[in-house]
C-alpha positions in Angstrom: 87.1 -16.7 23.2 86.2 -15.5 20.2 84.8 -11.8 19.6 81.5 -11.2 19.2 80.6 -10.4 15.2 78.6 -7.3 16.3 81.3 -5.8 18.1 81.9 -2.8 16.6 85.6 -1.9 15.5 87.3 1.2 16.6 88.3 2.8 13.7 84.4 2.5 12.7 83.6 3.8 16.4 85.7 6.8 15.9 85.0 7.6 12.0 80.7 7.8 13.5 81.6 10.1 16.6 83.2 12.6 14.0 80.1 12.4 12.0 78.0 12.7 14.8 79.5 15.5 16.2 80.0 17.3 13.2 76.0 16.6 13.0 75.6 18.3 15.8 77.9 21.3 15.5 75.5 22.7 12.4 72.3 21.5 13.5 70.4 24.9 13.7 68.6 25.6 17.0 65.7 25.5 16.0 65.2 22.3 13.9 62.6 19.8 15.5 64.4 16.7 17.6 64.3 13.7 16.2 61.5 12.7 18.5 59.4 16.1 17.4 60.2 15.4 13.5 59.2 12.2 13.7 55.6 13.0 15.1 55.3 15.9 12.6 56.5 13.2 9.8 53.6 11.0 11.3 51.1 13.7 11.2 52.1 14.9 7.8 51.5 11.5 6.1 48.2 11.2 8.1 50.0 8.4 10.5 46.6 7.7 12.2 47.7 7.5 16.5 46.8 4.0 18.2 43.4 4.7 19.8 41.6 5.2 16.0 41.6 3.0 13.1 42.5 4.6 9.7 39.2 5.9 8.7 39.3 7.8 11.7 36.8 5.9 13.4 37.0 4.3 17.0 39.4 1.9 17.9 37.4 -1.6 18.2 39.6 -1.9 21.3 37.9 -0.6 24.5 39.2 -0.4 28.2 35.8 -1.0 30.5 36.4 1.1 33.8 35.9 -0.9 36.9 33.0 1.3 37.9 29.5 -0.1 38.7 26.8 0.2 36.1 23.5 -1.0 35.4 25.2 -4.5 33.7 26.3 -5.1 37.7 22.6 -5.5 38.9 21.6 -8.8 39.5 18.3 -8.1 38.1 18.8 -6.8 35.0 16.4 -8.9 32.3 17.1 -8.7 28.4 13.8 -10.7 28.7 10.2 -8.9 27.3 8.1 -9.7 29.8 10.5 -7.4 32.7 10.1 -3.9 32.3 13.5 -1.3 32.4 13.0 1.6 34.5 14.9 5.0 34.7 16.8 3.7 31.2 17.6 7.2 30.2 19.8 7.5 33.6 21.3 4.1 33.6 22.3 4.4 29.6 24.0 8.0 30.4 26.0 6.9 33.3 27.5 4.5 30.8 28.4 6.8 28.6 29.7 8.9 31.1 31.8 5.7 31.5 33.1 5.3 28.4 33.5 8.9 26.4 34.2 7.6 23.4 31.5 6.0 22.9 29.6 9.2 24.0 31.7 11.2 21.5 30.8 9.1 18.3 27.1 10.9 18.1 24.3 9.4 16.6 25.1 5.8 15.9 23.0 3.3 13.7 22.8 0.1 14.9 21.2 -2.4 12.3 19.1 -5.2 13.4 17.9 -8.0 11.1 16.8 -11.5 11.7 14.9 -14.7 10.3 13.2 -17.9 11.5 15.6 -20.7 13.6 15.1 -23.7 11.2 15.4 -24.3 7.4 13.9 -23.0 5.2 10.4 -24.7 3.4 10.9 -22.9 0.0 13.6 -24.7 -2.1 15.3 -21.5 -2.9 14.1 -19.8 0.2 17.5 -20.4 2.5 19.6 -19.2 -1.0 17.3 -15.8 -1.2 17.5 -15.4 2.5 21.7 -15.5 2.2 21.9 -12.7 -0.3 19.0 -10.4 1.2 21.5 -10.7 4.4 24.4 -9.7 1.9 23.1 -6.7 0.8 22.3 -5.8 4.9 26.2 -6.4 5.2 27.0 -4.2 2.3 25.2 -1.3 2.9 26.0 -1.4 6.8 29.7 -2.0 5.7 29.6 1.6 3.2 28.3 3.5 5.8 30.0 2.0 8.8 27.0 0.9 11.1 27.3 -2.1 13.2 24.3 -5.2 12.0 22.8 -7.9 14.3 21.4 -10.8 12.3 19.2 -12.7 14.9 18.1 -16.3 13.6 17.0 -17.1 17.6 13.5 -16.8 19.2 14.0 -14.8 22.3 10.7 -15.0 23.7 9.2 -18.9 22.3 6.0 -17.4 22.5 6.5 -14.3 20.1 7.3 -16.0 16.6 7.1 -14.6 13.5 6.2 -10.6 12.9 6.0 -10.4 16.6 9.7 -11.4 17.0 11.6 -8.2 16.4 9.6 -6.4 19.0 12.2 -9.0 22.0 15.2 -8.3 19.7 15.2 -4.7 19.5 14.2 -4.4 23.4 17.2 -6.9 24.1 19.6 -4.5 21.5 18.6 -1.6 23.4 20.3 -2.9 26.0 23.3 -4.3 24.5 24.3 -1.7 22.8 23.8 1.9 25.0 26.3 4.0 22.7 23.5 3.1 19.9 21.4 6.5 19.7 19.1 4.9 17.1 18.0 1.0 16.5 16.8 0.5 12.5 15.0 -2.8 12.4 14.9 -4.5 9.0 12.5 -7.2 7.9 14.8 -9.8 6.4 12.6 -9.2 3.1 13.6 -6.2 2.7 16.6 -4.8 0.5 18.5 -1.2 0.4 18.4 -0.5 -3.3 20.0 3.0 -2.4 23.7 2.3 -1.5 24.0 6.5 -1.0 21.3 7.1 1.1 21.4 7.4 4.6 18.3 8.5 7.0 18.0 12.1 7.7 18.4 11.8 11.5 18.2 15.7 11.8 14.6 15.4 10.9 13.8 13.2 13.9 15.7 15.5 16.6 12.0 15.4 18.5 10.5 12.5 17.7 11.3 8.4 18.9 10.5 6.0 17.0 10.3 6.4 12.7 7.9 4.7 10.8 6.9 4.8 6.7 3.3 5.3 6.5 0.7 8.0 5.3 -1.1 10.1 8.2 -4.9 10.5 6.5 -4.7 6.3 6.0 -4.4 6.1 10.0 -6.6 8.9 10.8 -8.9 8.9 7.9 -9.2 5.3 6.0 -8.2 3.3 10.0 -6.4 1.1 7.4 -4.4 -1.8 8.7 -2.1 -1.5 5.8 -1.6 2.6 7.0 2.0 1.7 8.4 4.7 -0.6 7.6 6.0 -2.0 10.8 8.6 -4.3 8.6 11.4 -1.2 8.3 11.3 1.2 11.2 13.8 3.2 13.5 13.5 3.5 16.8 15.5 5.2 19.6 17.3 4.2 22.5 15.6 6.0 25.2 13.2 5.4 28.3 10.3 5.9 25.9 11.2 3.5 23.7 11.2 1.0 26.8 8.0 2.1 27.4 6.7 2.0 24.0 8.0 -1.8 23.3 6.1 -2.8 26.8 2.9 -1.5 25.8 2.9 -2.7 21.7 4.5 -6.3 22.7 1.5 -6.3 25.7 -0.8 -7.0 22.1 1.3 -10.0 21.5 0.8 -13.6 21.5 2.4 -14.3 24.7 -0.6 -12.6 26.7 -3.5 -13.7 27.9 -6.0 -11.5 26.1 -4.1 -12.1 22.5 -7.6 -13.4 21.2 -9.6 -10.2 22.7 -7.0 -8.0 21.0 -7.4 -10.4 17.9 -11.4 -8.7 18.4 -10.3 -5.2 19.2 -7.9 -4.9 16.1 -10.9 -6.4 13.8 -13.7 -4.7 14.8 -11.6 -0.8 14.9 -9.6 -1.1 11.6 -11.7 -1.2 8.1 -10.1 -3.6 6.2 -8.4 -6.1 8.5 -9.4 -8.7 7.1 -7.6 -11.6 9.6 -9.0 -12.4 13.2 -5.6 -12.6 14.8 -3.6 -9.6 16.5 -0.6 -8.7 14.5 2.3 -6.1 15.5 1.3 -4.1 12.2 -2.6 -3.5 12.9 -1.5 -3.2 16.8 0.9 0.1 16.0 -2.0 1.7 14.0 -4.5 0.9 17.1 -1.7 3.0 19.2 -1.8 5.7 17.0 -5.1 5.9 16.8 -6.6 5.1 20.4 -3.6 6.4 22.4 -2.4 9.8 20.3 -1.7 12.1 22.6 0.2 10.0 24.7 2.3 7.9 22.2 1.8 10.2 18.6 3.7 13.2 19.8 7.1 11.6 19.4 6.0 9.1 16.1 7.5 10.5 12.7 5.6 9.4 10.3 7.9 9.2 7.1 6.8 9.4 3.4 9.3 11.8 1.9 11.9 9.0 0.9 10.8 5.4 0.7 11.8 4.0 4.0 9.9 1.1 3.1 8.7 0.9 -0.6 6.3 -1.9 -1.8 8.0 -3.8 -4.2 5.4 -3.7 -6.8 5.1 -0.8 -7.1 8.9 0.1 -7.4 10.5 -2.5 -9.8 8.8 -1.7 -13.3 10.5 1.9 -12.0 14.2 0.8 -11.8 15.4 0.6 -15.2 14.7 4.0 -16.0 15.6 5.5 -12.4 19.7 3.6 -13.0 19.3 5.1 -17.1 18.7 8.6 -15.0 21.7 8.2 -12.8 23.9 7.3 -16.1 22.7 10.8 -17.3 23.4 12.2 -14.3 27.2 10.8 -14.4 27.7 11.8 -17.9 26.7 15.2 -17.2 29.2 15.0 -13.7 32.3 15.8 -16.2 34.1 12.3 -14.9 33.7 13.6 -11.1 31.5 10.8 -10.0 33.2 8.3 -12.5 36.4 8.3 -11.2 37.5 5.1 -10.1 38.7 5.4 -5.8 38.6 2.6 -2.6 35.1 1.9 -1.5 36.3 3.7 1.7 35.5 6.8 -0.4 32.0 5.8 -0.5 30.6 8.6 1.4 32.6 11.1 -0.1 31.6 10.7 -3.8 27.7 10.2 -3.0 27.1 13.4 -1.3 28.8 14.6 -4.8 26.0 12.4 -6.5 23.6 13.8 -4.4 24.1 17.5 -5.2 24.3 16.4 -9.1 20.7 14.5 -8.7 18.8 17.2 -6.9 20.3 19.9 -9.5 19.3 17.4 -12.6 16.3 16.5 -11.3 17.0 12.8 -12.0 14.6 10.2 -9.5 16.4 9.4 -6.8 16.8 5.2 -6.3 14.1 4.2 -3.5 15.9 3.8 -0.3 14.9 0.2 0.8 12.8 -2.1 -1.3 10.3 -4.5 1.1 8.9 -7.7 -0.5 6.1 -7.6 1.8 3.7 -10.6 0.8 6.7 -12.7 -0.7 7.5 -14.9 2.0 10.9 -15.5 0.9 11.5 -18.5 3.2 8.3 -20.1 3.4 7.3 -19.9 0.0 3.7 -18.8 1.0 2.4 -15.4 -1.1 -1.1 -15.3 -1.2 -2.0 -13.2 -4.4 1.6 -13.2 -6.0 3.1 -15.7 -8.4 6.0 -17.3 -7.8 7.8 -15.9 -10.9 6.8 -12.1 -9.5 8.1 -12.7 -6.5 11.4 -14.7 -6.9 12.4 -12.6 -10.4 11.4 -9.5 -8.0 14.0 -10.3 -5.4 16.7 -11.0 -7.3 16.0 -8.4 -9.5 16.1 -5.6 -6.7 18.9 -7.3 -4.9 20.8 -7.1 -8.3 20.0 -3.4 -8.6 21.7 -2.9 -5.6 24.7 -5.0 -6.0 25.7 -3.1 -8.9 26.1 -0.1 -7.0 28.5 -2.5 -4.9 30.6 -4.1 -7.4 31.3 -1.2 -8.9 33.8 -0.1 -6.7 35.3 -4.0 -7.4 35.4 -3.6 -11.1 32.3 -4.9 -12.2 28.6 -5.0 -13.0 25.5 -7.2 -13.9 24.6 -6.2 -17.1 21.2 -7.9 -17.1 19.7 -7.3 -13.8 17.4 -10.3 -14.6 21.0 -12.5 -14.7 23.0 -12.9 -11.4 25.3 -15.1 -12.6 26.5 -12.9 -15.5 29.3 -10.6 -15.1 31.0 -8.4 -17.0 34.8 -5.7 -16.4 33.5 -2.3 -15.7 35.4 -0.2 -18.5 37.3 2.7 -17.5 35.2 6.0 -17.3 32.0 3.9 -16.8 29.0 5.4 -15.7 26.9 3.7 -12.9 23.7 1.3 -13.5 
């Protein structure tokens, strides 16, 4: 029988038992083993272990412990129309569950979402595509996970009443989520940087762009923007959803709340009960119970109307050019979109310091009607030129890190090389 070719020879035995041995003989006492210097040769190059992924985020693999939760009770309901109770207990016991989950902090969870069938605007199902782009870049830069719902959960809660199902039904599917942002499919992140000051809303549940004296004062329908708001994932929330989606079209009294909304707000000027006109009524008619843990937000533009923002965004990217130029190359340099992060809290020392307009966090085309084509009081051309102008405003902040940029923001289809040293637009 012929020897095997990976039969080692003696001669080549012996020469490596010398070596080895000699090895040993000078090996100082108290060098690392092999094992040990491996490990600190891992740890050295930044090796990341198997549990997190090279960002040092979690692992998307997760072991779920055999023990009972509230997912095991037969009659658990995503649906509206059933009310959760004791959430707060049942969402911490699965935490408790899963601990690294419970470790990651505050997470984002982004929820977006449009109508089941076609669109009726030739372009509408095009615009729609891109707005969702932009959702998927900026929750890709900053590492939140995004929902696009194209599904009526409830058949009897279309339209603006339709987020109220999803955001209860996210709630639920997503308990290591400290913090639901729900954004009308409309609207578009124009600021890449900027992410919401969640330290600001340590006491308060729900986060809505509005102006206090408008509510208070005016009783203006038009007071809040119910389009872009955050929410938390808490008992109150439950609560709060039960009681605003109770105004809804699924109810019997939706006409008599059409009335109520009418007759207490000055300037509604359309019979029916919308979510919009039902959060001011909340605010106003139920304060005490239901204001206390409302933020109100106006410092940043959580949700800015469009028209009056895009005349402004020209000069706001010249202002961030100056702001670069001043940055001696620090914020030009070119680095892996994973750095994201890193470079605009750089950016955002430079702008407060320079006094430069910051970009307006989230642009909402409220009126526009994107997929239906129906706008009231805008032209098409404002509209359509609007959109793609915002959503081009922001994708330059994107393809930057890829190595190029829309000159003409007016253009989509025109692209040009970044240079190198180039300064933002």
């Amino acid at each position: 029988m012929a020897k095997s070719i990976l039969q080692p020879k003696p001669a080549v035995v012996c020469g490596t038992m010398v070596v080895l041995l000699m090895l040993w003989t000078l090996w100082p006492s108290n060098f690392a083993t092999i094992s040990e210097l491996t490990k600190l040769t891992d740890a050295a190059v930044g090796t990341p272990a198997c549990s997190t992924a090279p960002n040092g985020s979690l692992s998307l693999h997760h072991d779920d412990p055999a023990n009972t939760t509230f997912y095991d009770d037969p009659n658990l309901s995503y649906s509206i129309d059933k009310p959760i109770k004791n959430w707060d207990k049942k969402r911490r016991q699965w935490l408790n569950h899963h601990p690294s989950f419970a470790a990651a902090g505050e997470r984002i969870f982004v929820l977006t979402g449009s109508q089941p069938w076609p669109c009726k605007n030739p372009i509408g199902d095009h615009l729609l595509l891109r707005l969702f782009k932009n959702k998927v870049d900026y929750c890709r830069i900053h590492g939140y996970d995004l929902f696009y719902n194209n599904a009526l959960l409830h058949p009897a809660m279309p339209a603006y009443w339709a987020k109220i199902p999803v955001v209860r039904a996210a709630m639920l599917a997503h308990p290591e989520a400290e913090w639901i942002l729900w954004v009308d499919s409309d609207a578009v992140f124009t600021d890449m940087d900027f992410k919401p000051p969640l330290d600001r809303y340590k006491s308060h549940n729900l986060v809505v762009d509005g102006w206090p004296n408008l509510i208070y004062e005016k009783r203006s329908w038009v007071a809040v923007n119910a389009g872009v708001f955050l929410i938390r994932n808490c008992q109150w929330s439950m609560d709060f959803l039960q009681v605003w989606a109770g105004m809804g079209p699924q109810t019997p009294n939706y006409e008599k709340w059409g009335q109520i909304l009418t007759s207490t707000l000055t300037d509604k000027m359309y019979p029916n009960s919308d979510d919009q006109s039902a959060l001011v009524y909340l605010l106003l008619k139920e304060k005490a119970k239901w204001g206390p843990k409302i933020y109100i937000e106006n410092q940043y533009t959580l949700s800015g109307y469009w028209a009056g923002i895009l005349g402004s965004l020209d000069s706001i990217g010249d202002g961030y050019v100056k702001v670069e130029e001043a940055a001696a190359r620090e914020l030009r340099r070119r680095d892996g979109e994973k750095m994201w992060e890193h470079y605009a809290a750089i950016r955002d020392a430079y702008l407060k310091d320079g006094g430069a307009a910051r970009r307006p966090f989230i642009t909402h085309f409220t009126g526009c009607q994107p997929c239906s084509g129906d706008h009231p009081g805008y032209t098409d051309e404002a509209c359509w030129n609007g959109i793609e102008k915002a959503l081009n405003f922001a994708d330059n902040q994107v393809l930057r890190s890829y190595g190029f940029v829309r000159p003409d923001l007016q253009n989509s289809s025109s692209l040009l090389p970044l240079s190198f040293d180039f300064s933002s637009l």
